[in-house]
mmCIF file of the C-alpha atoms, coordinates in Angstrom:
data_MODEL
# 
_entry.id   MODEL 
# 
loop_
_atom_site.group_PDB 
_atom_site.id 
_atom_site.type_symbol 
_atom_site.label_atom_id 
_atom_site.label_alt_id 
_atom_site.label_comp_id 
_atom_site.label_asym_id 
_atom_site.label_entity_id 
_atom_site.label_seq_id 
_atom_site.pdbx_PDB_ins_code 
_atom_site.Cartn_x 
_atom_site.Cartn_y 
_atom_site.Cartn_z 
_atom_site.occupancy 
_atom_site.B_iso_or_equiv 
_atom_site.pdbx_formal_charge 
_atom_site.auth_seq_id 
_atom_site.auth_comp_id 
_atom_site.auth_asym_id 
_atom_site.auth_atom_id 
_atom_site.pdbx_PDB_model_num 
ATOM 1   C CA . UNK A 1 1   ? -12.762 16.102  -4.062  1.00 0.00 ? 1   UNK A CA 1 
ATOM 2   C CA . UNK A 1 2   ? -9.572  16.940  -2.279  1.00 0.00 ? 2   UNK A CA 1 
ATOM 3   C CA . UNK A 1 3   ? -6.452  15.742  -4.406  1.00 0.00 ? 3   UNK A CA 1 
ATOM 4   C CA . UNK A 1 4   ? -4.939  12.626  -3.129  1.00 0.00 ? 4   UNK A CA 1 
ATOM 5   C CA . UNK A 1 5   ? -1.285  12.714  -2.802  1.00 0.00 ? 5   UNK A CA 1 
ATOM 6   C CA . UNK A 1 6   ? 1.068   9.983   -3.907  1.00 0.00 ? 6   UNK A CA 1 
ATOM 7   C CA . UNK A 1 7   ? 4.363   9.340   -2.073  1.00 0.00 ? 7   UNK A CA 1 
ATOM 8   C CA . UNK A 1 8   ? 7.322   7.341   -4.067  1.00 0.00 ? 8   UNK A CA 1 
ATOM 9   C CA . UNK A 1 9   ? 6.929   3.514   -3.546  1.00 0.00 ? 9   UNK A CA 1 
ATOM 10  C CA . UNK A 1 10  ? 9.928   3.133   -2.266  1.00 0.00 ? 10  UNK A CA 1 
ATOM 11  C CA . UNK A 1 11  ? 9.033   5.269   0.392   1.00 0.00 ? 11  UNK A CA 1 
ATOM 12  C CA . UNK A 1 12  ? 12.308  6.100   1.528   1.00 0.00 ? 12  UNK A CA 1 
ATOM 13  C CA . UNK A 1 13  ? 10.066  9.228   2.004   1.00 0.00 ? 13  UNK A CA 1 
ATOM 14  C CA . UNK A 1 14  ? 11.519  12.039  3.814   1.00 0.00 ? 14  UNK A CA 1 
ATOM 15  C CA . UNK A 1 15  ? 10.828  13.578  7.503   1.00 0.00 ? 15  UNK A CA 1 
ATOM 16  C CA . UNK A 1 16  ? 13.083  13.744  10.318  1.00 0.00 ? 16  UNK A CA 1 
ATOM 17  C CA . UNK A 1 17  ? 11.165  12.198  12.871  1.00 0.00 ? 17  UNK A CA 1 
ATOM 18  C CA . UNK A 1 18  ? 12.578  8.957   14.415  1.00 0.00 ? 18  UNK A CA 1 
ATOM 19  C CA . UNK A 1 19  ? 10.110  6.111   15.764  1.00 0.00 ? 19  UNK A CA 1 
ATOM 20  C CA . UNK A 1 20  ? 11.695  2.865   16.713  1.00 0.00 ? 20  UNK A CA 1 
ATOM 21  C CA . UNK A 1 21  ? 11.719  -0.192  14.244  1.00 0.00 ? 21  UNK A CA 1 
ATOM 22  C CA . UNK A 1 22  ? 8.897   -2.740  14.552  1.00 0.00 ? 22  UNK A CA 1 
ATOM 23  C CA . UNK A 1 23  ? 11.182  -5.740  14.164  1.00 0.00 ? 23  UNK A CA 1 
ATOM 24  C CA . UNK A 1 24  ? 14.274  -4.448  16.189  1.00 0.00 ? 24  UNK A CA 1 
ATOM 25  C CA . UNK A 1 25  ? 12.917  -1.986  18.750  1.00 0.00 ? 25  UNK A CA 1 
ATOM 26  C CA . UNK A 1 26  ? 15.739  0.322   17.460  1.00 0.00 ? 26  UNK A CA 1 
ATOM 27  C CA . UNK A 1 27  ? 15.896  4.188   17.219  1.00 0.00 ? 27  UNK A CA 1 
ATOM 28  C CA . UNK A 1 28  ? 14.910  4.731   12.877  1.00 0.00 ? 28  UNK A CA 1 
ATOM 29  C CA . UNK A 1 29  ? 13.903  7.497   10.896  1.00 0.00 ? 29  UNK A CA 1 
ATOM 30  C CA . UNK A 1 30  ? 10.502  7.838   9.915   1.00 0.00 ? 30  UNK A CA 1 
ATOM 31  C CA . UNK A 1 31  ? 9.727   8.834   6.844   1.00 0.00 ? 31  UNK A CA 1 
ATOM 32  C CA . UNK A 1 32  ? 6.167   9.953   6.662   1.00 0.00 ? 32  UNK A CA 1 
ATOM 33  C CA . UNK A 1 33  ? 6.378   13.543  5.323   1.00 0.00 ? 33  UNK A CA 1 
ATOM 34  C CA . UNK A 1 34  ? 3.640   14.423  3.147   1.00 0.00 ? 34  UNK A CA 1 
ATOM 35  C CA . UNK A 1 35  ? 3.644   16.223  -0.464  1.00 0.00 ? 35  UNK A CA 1 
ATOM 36  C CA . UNK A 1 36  ? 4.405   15.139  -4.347  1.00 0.00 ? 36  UNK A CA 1 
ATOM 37  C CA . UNK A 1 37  ? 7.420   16.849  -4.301  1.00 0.00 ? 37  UNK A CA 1 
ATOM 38  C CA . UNK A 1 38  ? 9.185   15.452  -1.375  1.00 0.00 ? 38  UNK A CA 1 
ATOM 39  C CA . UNK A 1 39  ? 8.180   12.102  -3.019  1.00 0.00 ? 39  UNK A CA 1 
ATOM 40  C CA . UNK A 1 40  ? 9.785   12.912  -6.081  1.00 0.00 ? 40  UNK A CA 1 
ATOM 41  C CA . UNK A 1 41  ? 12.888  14.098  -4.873  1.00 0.00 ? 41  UNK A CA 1 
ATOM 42  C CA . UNK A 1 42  ? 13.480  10.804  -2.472  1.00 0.00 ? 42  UNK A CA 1 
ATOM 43  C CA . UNK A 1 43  ? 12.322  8.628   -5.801  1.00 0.00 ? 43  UNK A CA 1 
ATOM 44  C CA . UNK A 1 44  ? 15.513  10.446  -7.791  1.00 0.00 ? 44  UNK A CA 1 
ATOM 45  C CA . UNK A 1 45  ? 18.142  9.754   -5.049  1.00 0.00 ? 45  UNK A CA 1 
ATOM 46  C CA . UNK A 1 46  ? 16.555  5.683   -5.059  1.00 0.00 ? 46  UNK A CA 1 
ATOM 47  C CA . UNK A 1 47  ? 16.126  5.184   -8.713  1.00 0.00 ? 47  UNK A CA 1 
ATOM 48  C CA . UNK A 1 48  ? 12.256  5.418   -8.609  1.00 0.00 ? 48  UNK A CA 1 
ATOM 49  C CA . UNK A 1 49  ? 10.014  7.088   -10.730 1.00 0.00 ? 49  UNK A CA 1 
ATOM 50  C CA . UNK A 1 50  ? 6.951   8.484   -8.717  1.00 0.00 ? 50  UNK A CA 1 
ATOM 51  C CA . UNK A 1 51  ? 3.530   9.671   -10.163 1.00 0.00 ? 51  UNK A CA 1 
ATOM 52  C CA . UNK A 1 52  ? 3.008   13.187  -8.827  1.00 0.00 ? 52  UNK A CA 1 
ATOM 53  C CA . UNK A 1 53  ? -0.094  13.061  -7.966  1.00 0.00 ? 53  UNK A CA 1 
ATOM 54  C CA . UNK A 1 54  ? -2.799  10.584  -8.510  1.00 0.00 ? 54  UNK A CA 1 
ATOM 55  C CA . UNK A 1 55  ? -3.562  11.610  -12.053 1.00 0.00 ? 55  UNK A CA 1 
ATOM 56  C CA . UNK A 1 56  ? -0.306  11.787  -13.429 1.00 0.00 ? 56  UNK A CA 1 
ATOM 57  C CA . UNK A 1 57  ? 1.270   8.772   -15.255 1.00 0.00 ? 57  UNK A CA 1 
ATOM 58  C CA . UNK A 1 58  ? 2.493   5.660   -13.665 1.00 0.00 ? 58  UNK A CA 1 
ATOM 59  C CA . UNK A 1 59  ? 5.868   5.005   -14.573 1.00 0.00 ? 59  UNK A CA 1 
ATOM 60  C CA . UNK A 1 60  ? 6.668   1.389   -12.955 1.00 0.00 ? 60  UNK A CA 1 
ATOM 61  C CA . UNK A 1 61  ? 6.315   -0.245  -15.876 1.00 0.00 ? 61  UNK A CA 1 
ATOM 62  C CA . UNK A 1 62  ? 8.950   1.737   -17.144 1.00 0.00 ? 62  UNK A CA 1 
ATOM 63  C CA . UNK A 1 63  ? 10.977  1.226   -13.639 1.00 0.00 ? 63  UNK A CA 1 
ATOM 64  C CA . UNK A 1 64  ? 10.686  -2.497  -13.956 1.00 0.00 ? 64  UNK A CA 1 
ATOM 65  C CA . UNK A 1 65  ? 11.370  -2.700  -17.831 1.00 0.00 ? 65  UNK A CA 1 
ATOM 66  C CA . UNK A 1 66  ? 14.989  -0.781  -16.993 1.00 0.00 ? 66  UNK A CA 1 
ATOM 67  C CA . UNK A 1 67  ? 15.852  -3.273  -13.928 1.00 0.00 ? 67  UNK A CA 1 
ATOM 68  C CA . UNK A 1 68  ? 14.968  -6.414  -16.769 1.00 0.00 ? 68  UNK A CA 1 
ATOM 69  C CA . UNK A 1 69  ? 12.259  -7.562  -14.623 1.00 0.00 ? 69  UNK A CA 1 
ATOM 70  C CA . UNK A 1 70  ? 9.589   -9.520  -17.525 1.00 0.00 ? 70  UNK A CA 1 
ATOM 71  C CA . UNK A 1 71  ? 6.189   -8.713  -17.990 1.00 0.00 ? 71  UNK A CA 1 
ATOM 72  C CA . UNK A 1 72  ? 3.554   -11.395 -18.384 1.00 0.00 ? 72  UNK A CA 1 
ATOM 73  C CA . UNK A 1 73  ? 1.779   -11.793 -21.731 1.00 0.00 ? 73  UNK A CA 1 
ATOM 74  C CA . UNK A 1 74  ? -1.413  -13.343 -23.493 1.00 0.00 ? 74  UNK A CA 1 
ATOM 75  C CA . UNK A 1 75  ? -2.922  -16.211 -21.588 1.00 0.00 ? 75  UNK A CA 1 
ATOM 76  C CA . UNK A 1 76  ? -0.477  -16.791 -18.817 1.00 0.00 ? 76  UNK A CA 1 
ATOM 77  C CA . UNK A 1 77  ? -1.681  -14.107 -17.268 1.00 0.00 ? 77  UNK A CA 1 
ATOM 78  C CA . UNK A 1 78  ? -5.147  -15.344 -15.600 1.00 0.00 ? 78  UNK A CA 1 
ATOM 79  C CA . UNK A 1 79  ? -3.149  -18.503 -14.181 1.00 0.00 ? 79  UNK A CA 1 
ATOM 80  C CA . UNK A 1 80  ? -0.631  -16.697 -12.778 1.00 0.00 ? 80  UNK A CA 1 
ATOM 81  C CA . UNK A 1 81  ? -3.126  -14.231 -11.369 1.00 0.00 ? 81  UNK A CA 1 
ATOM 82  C CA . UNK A 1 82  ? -5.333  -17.152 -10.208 1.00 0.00 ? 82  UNK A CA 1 
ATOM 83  C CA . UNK A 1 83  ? -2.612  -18.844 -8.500  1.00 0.00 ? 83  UNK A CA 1 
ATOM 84  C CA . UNK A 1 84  ? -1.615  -15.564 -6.849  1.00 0.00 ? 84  UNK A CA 1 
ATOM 85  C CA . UNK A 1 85  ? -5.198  -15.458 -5.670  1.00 0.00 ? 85  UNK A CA 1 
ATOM 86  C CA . UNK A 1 86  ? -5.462  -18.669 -4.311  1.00 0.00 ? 86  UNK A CA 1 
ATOM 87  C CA . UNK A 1 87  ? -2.258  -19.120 -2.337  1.00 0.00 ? 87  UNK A CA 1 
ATOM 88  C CA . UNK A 1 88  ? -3.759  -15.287 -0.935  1.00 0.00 ? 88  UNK A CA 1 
ATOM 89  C CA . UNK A 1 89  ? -6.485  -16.670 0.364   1.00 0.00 ? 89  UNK A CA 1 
ATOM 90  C CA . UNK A 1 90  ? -4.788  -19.729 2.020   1.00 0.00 ? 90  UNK A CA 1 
ATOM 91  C CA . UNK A 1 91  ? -2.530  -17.324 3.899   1.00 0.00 ? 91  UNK A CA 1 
ATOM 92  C CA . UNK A 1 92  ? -4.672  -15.222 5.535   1.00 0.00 ? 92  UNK A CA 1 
ATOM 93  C CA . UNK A 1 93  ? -7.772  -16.873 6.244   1.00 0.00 ? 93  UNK A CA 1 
ATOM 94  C CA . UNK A 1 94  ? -8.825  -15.790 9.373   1.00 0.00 ? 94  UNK A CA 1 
ATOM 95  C CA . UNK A 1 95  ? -6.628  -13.006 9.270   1.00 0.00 ? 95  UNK A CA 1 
ATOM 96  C CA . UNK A 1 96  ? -9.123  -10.391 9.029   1.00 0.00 ? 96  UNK A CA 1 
ATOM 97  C CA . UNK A 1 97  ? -8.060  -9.216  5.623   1.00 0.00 ? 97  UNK A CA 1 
ATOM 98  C CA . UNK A 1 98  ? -10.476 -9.982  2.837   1.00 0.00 ? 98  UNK A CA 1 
ATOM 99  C CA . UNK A 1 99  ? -8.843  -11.320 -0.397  1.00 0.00 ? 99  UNK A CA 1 
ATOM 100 C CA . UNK A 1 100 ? -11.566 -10.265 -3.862  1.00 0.00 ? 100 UNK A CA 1 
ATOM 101 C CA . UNK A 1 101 ? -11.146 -10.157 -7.204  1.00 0.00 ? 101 UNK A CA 1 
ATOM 102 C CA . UNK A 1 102 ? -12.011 -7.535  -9.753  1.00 0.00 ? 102 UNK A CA 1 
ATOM 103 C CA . UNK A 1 103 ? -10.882 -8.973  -13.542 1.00 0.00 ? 103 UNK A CA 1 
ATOM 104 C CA . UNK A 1 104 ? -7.508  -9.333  -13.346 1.00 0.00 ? 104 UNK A CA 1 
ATOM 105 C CA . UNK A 1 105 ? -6.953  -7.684  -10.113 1.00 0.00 ? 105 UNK A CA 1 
ATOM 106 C CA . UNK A 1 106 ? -6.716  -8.799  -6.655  1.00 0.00 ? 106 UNK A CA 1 
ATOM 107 C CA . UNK A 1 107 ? -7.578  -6.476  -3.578  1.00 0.00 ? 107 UNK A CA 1 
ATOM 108 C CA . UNK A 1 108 ? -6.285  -7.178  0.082   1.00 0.00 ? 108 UNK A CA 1 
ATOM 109 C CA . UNK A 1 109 ? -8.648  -5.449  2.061   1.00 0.00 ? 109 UNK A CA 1 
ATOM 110 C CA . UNK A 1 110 ? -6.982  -4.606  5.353   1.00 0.00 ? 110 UNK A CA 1 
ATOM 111 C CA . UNK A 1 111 ? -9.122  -3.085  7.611   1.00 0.00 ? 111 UNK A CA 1 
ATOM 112 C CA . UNK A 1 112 ? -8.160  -0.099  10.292  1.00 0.00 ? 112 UNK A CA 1 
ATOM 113 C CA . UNK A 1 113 ? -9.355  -2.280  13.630  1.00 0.00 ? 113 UNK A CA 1 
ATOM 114 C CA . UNK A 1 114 ? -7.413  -4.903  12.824  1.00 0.00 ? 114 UNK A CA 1 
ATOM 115 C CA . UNK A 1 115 ? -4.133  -2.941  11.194  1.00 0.00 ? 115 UNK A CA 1 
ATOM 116 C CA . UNK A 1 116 ? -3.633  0.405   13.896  1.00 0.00 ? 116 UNK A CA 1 
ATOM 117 C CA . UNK A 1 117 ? -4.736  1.333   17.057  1.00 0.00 ? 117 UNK A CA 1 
ATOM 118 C CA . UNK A 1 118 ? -6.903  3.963   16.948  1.00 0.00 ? 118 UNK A CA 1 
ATOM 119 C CA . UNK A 1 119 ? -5.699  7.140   15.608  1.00 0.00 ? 119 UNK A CA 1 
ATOM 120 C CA . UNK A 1 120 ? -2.476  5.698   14.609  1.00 0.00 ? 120 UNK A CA 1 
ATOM 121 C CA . UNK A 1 121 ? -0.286  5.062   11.696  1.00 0.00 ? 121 UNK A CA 1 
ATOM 122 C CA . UNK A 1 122 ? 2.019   2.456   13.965  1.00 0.00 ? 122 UNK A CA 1 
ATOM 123 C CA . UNK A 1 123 ? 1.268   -0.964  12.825  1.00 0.00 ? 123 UNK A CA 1 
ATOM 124 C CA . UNK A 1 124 ? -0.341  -3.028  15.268  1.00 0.00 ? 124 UNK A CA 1 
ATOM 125 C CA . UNK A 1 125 ? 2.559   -5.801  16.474  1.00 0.00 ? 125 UNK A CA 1 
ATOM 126 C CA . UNK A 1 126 ? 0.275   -8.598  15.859  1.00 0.00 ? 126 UNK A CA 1 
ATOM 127 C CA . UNK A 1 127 ? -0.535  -7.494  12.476  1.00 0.00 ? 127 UNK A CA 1 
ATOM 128 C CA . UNK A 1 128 ? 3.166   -8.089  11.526  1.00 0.00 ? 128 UNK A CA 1 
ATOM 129 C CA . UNK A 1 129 ? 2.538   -11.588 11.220  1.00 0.00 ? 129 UNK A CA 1 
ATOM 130 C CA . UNK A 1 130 ? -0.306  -11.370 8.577   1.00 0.00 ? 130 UNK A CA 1 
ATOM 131 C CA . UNK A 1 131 ? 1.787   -8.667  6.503   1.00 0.00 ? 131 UNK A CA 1 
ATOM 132 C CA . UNK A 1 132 ? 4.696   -11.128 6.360   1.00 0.00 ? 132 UNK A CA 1 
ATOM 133 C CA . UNK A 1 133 ? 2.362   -14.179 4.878   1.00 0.00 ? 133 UNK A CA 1 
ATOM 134 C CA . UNK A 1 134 ? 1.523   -11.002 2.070   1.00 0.00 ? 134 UNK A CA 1 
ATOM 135 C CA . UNK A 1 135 ? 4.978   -10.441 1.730   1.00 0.00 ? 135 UNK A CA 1 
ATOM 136 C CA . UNK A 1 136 ? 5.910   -13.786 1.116   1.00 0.00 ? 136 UNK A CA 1 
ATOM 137 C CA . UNK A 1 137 ? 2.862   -14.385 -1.797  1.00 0.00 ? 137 UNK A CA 1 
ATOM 138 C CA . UNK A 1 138 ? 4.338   -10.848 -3.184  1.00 0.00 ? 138 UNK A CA 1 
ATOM 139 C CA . UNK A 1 139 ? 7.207   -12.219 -3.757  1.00 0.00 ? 139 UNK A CA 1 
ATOM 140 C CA . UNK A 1 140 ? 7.066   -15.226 -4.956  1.00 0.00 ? 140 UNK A CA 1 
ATOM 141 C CA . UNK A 1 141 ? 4.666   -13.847 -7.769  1.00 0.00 ? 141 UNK A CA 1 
ATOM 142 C CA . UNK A 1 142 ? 6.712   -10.574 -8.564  1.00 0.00 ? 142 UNK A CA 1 
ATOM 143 C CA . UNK A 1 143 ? 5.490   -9.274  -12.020 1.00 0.00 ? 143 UNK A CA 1 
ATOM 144 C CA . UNK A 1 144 ? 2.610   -7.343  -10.590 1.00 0.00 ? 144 UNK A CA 1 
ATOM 145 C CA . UNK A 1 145 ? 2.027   -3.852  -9.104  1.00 0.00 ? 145 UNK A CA 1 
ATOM 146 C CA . UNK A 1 146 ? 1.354   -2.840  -5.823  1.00 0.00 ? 146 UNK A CA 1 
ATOM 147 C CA . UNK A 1 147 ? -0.547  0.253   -5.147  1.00 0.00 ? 147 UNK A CA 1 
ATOM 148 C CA . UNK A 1 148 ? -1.130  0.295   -1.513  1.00 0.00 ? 148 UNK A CA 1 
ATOM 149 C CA . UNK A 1 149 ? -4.410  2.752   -0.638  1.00 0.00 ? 149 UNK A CA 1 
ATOM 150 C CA . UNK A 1 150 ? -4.782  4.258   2.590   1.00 0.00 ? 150 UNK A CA 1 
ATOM 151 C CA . UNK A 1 151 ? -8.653  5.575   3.232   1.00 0.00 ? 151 UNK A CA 1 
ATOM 152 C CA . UNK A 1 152 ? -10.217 6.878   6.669   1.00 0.00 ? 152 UNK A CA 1 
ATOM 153 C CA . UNK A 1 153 ? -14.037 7.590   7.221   1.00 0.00 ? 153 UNK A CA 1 
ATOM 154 C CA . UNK A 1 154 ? -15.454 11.294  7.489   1.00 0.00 ? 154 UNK A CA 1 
ATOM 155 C CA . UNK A 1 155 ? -15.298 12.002  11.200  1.00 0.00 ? 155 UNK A CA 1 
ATOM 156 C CA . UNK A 1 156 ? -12.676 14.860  11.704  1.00 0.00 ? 156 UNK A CA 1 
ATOM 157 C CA . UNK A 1 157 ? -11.201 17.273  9.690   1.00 0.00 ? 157 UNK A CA 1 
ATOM 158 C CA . UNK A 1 158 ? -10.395 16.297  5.645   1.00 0.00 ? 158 UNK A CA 1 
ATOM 159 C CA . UNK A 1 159 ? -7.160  17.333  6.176   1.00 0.00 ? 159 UNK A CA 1 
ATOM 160 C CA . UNK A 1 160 ? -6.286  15.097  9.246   1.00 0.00 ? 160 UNK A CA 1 
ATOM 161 C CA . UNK A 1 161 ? -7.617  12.154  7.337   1.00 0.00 ? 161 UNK A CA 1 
ATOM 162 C CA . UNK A 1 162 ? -5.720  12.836  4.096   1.00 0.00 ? 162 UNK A CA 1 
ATOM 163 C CA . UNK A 1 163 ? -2.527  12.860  6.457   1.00 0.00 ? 163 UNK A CA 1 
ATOM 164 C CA . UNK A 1 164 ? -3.885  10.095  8.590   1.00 0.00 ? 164 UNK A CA 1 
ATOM 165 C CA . UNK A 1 165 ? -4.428  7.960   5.245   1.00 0.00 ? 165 UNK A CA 1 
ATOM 166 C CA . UNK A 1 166 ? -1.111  8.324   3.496   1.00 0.00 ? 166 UNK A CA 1 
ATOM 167 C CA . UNK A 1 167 ? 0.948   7.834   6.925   1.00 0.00 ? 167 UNK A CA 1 
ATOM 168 C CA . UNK A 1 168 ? -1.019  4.301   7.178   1.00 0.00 ? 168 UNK A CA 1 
ATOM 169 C CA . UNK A 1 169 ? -0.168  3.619   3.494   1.00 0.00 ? 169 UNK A CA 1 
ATOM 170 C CA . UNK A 1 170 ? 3.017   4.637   4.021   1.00 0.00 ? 170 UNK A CA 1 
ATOM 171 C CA . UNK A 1 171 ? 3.381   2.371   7.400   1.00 0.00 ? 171 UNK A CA 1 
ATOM 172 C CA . UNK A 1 172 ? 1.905   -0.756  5.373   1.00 0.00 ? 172 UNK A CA 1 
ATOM 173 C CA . UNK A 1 173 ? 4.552   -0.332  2.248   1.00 0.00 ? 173 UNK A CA 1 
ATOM 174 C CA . UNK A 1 174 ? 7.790   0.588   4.387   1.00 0.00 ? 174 UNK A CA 1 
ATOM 175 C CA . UNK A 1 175 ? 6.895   -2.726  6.381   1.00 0.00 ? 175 UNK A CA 1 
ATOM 176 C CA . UNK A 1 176 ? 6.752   -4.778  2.796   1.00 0.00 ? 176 UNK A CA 1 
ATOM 177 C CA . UNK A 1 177 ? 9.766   -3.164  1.809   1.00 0.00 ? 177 UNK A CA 1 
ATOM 178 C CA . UNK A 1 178 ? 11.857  -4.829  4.848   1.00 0.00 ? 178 UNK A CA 1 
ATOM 179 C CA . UNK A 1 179 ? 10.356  -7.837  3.856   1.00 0.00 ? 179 UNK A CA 1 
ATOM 180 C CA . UNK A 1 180 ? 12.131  -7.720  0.313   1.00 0.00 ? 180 UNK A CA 1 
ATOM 181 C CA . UNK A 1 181 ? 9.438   -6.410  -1.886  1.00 0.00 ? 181 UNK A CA 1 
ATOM 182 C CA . UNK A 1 182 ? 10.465  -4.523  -4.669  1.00 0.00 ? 182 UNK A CA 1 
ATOM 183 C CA . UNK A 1 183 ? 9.809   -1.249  -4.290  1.00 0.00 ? 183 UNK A CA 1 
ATOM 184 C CA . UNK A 1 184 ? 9.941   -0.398  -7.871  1.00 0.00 ? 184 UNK A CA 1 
ATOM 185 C CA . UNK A 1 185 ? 6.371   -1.946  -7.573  1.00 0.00 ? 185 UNK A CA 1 
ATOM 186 C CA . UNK A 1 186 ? 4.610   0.045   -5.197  1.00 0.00 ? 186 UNK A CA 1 
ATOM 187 C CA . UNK A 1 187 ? 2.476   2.844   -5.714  1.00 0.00 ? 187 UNK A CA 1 
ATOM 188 C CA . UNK A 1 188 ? 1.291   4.170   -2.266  1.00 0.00 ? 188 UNK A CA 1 
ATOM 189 C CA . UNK A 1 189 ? -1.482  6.619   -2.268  1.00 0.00 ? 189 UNK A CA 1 
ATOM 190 C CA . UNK A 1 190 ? -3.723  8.001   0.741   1.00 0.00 ? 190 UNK A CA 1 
ATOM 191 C CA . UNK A 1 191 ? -7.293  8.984   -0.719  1.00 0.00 ? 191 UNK A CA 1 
ATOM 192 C CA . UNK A 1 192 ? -8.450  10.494  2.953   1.00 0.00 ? 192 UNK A CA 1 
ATOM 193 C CA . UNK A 1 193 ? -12.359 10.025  3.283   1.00 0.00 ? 193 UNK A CA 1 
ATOM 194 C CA . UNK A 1 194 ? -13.048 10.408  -0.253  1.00 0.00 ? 194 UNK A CA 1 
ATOM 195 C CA . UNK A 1 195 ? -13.819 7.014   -1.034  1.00 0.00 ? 195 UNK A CA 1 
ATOM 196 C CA . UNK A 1 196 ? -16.096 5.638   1.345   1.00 0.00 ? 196 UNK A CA 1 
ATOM 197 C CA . UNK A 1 197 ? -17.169 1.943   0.604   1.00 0.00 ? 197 UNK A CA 1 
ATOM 198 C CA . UNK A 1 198 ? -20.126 2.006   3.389   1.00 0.00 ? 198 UNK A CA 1 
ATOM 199 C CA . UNK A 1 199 ? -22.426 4.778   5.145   1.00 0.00 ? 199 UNK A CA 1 
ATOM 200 C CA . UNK A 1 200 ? -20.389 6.998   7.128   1.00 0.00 ? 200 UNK A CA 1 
ATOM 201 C CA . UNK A 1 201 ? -23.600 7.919   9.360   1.00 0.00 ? 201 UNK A CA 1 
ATOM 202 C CA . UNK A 1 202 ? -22.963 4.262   11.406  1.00 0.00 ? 202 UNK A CA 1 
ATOM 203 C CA . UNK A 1 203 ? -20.784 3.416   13.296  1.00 0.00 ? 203 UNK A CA 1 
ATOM 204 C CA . UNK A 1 204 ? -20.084 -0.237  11.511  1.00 0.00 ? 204 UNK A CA 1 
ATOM 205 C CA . UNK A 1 205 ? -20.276 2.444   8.120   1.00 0.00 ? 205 UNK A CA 1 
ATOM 206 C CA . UNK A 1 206 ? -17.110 4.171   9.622   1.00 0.00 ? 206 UNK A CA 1 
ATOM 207 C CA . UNK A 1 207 ? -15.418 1.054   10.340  1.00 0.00 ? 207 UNK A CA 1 
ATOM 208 C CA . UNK A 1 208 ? -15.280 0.033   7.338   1.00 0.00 ? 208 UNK A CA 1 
ATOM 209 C CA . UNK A 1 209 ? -14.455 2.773   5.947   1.00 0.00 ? 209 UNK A CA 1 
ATOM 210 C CA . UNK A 1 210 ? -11.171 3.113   7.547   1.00 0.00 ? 210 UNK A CA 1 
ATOM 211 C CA . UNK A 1 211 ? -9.125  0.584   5.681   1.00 0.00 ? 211 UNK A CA 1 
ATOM 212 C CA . UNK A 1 212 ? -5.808  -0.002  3.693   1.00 0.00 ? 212 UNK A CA 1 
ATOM 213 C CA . UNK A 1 213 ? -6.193  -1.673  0.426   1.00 0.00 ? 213 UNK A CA 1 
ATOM 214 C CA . UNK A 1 214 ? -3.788  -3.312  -1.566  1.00 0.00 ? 214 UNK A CA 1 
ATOM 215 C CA . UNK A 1 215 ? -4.587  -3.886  -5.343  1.00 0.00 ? 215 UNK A CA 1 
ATOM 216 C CA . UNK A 1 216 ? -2.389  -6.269  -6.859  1.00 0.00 ? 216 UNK A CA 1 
ATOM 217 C CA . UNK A 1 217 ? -2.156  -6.026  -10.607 1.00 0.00 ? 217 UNK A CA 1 
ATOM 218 C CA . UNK A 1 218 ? -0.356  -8.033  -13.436 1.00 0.00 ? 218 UNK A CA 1 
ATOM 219 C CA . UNK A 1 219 ? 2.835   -5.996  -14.863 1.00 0.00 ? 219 UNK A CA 1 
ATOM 220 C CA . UNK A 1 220 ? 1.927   -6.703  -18.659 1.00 0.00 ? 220 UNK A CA 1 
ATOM 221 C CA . UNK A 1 221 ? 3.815   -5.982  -21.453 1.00 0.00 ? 221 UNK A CA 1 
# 
């Protein structure tokens, strides 16, 4: 299984190509290049610690313990997490994105048809609407961690889909950054095909395939 790369979550992440904002229409750079390293280097210039790749240790805890930022403890932690959940699903029903539950965790499946246009990282302008009723839950419940999961489905070359993955992860957490979410909680990671959820051999397969997830877990002490 091809390695998975994982950009800093503050994804001031580095390239020089520009691409015009989606909320102002103005000239902005994009910062989509790939690679552990680059990640690294942006994360010491913002104050970010950034796993190197997706085995190496996650170090927001640490991030968020040095900006004084709480964790939750003991029992507090379902409620708070239930809460989260519900006011979730109130936002985006009929969004397209599906809201489940895993223990403690929450996923925001967002999937590709509804997110991009085909072949594209660029945010789809309707979609901005849905990603600012996320942003707005995110915050007001902000002792949890983001990691934000970009996955394709096999058609095409593994490499194109391991780029095409992380620049759609990357698109999803640069657009909850402008909407005030701490970065020190994002994790964004783009796994390529490697972790199909359906039958890549159909058509409705590939579809769902391509997807962003975010899993939303509680910061705990």
């Amino acid at each position: 299984m091809k390695k998975a790369i994982i950009l800093a979550s503050a994804l001031a992440l580095a390239s020089c190509q520009t691409t015009n904002d989606p909320l102002t229409g103005q000239p902005q750079r994009n910062n989509t290049a790939g690679g552990a390293a680059v990640g690294a280097a942006v994360g010491a210039l913002t104050g970010l610690l950034v796993a190197k790749d997706k085995g190496g240790k996650d170090q927001r805890k640490a991030a968020l313990v040095g900006a004084g930022i709480g964790a939750l403890v003991g029992g507090g932690i379902g409620n708070y997490m239930d809460r989260q959940e519900q006011e979730l699903r109130q936002e985006l029903l009929n969004s397209g994105v599906s809201v489940s539950r895993s223990g403690k965790q929450i996923i925001l499946n967002m999937p590709g048809n509804v997110t991009f246009a085909s072949d594209s990282a660029d945010i789809n302008g309707n979609f901005y609407g849905v990603l600012d009723s996320v942003a707005i839950v995110l915050n007001k419940y902000p002792q949890t961690l983001l990691d934000i999961d970009g996955h394709t489905d096999n058609t095409g070359s593994a490499e194109y889909n391991q780029q095409l993955s992380e620049r759609r992860a990357i698109s999803v957490g640069q657009y909850l950054r402008s909407r005030n979410v701490d970065p020190r909680r994002l994790l964004v990671v783009g796994f390529g095909e490697t972790r199909p959820i359906a039958d890549n051999s159909t058509e409705f397969g590939r579809q769902q395939n391509r997807r962003v997830e975010i899993r939303i877990t509680p910061y705990e002490g």
